[in-house]
C-alpha positions as CSV (number, residue, x, y, z in Angstrom):
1,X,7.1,-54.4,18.1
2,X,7.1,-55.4,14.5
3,X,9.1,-54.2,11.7
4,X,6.2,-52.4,9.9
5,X,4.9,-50.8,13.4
6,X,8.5,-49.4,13.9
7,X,8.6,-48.5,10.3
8,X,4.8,-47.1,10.2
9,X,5.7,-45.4,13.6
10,X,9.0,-43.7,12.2
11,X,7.4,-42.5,8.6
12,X,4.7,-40.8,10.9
13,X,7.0,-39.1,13.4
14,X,9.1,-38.1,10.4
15,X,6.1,-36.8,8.0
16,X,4.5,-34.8,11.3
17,X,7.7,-33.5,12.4
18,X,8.1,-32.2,8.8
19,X,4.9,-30.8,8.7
20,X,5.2,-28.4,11.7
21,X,8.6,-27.0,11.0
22,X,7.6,-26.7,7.1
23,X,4.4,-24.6,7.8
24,X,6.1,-21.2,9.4
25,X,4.1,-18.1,9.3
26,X,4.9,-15.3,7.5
27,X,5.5,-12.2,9.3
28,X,2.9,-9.4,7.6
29,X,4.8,-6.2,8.9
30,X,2.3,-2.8,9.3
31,X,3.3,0.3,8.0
32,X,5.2,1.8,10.9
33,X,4.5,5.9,9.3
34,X,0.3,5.1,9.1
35,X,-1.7,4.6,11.9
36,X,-4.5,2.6,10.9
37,X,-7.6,5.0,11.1
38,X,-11.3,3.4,10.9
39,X,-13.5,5.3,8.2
40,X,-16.6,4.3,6.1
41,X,-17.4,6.6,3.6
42,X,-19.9,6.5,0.7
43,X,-19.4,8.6,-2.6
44,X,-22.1,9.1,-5.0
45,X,-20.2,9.0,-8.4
46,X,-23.2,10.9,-10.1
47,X,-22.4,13.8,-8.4
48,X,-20.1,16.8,-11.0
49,X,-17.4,16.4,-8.4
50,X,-16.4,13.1,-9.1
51,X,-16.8,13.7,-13.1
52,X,-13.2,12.0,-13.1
53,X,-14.1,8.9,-12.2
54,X,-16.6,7.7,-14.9
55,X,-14.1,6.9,-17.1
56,X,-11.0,4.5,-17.0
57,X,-7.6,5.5,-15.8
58,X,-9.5,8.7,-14.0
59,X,-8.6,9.9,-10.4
60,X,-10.1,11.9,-8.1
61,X,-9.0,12.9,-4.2
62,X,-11.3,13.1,-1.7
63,X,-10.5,15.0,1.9
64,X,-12.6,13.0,3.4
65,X,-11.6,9.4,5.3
66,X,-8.6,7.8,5.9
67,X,-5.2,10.1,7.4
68,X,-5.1,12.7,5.0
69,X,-8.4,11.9,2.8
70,X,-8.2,9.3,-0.2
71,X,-7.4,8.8,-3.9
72,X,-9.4,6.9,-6.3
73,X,-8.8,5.6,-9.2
74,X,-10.9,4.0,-11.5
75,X,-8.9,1.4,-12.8
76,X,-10.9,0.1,-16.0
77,X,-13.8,1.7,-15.9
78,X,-16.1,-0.8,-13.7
79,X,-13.1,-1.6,-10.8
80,X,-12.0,1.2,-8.6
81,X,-9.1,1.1,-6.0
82,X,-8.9,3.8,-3.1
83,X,-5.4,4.6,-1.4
84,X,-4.5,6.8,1.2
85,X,-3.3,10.2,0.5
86,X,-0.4,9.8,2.6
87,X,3.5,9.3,1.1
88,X,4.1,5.7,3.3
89,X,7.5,6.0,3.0
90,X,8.8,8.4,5.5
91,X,6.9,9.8,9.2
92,X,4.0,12.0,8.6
93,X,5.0,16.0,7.7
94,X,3.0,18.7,6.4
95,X,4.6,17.7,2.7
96,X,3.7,13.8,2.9
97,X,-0.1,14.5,1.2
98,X,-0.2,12.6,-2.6
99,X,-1.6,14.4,-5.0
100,X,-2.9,13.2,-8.8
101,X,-1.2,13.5,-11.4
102,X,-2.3,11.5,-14.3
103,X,-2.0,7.5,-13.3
104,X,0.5,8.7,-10.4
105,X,0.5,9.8,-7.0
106,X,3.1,11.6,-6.0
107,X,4.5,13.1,-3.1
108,X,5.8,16.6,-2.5
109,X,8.4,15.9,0.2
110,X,10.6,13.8,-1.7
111,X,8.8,13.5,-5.1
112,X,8.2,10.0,-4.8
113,X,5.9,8.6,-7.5
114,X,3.4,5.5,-6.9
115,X,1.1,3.7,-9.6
116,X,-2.5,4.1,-8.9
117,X,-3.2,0.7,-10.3
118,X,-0.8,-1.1,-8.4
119,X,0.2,1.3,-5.4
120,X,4.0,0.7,-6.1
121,X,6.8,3.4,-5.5
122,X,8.2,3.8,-9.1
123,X,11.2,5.6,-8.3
124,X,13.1,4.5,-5.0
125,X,15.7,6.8,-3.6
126,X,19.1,5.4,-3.8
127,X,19.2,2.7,-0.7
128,X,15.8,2.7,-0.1
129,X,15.4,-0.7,1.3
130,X,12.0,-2.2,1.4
131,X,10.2,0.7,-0.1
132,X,6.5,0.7,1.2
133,X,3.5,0.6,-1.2
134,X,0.4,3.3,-0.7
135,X,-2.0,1.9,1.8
136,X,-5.0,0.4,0.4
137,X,-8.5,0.6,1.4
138,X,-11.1,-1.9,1.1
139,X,-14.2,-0.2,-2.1
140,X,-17.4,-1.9,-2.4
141,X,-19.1,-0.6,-6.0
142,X,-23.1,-0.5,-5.2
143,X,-24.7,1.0,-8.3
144,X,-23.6,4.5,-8.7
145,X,-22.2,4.8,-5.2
146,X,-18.2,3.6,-4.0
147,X,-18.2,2.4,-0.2
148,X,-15.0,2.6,1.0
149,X,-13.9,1.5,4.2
150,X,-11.2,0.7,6.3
């Protein structure tokens, strides 16, 4: 063999050996407190009910869908997010529903706090490790109707 095969052959061995060990796969780890629940729900956002949701920074739960219903949040006035009314940071009790309260959800067994435009814990216990955000749920605007879905 020739210098440049042997070279060629070595610079390609190298560069594909590199490019299977560089490309790892990030481990996406699930909730272990929510069990993932299949829903589809439509909300009509002319309806009175949902009166807080026509304007930005509004938020409205709904019973229905997801563990223990949703909250929506409309985040500038056309965008809307939907979460799941469940705390996600410790196993399901009769205290782990969120409830509104202005941009926050909080949660009545702990009183952990979470952003309704980002779905963040604000306010980690001491060693809390790896806090997990509020589970998100996939909202499809049509008109005047929110699909959500999971």
């Amino acid at each position: 063999m020739s210098v440049f095969v042997k070279t060629f052959f070595f610079k390609f061995i190298t560069l594909a050996l590199l490019l299977l060990l560089g490309c790892g796969k990030d481990k996406i780890e699930r909730n272990p407190y929510l069990p993932s629940i299949n829903f589809n729900i439509s909300l009509n956002l002319n309806l009175p009910s949902y009166d807080n949701l026509r304007y930005a920074g509004g938020g409205q739960s709904v019973r229905q869908g997801g563990i223990n219903g949703l909250l929506i949040f409309n985040l500038n006035g056309n965008d809307f997010l939907a979460w799941e009314a469940t705390c996600p940071n410790h196993p399901i009790r009769d205290c782990s529903d969120l409830s509104i309260t202005g941009v926050l959800a909080e949660c009545s067994c702990e009183g952990f706090e979470y952003s309704l435009a980002t779905g963040q814990l604000l306010n980690p216990k001491d060693g809390t490790k790896n806090p997990y955000p509020m589970l998100f749920y996939n909202v499809r605007r049509s008109g005047n109707n929110l699909n959500i879905t999971n």
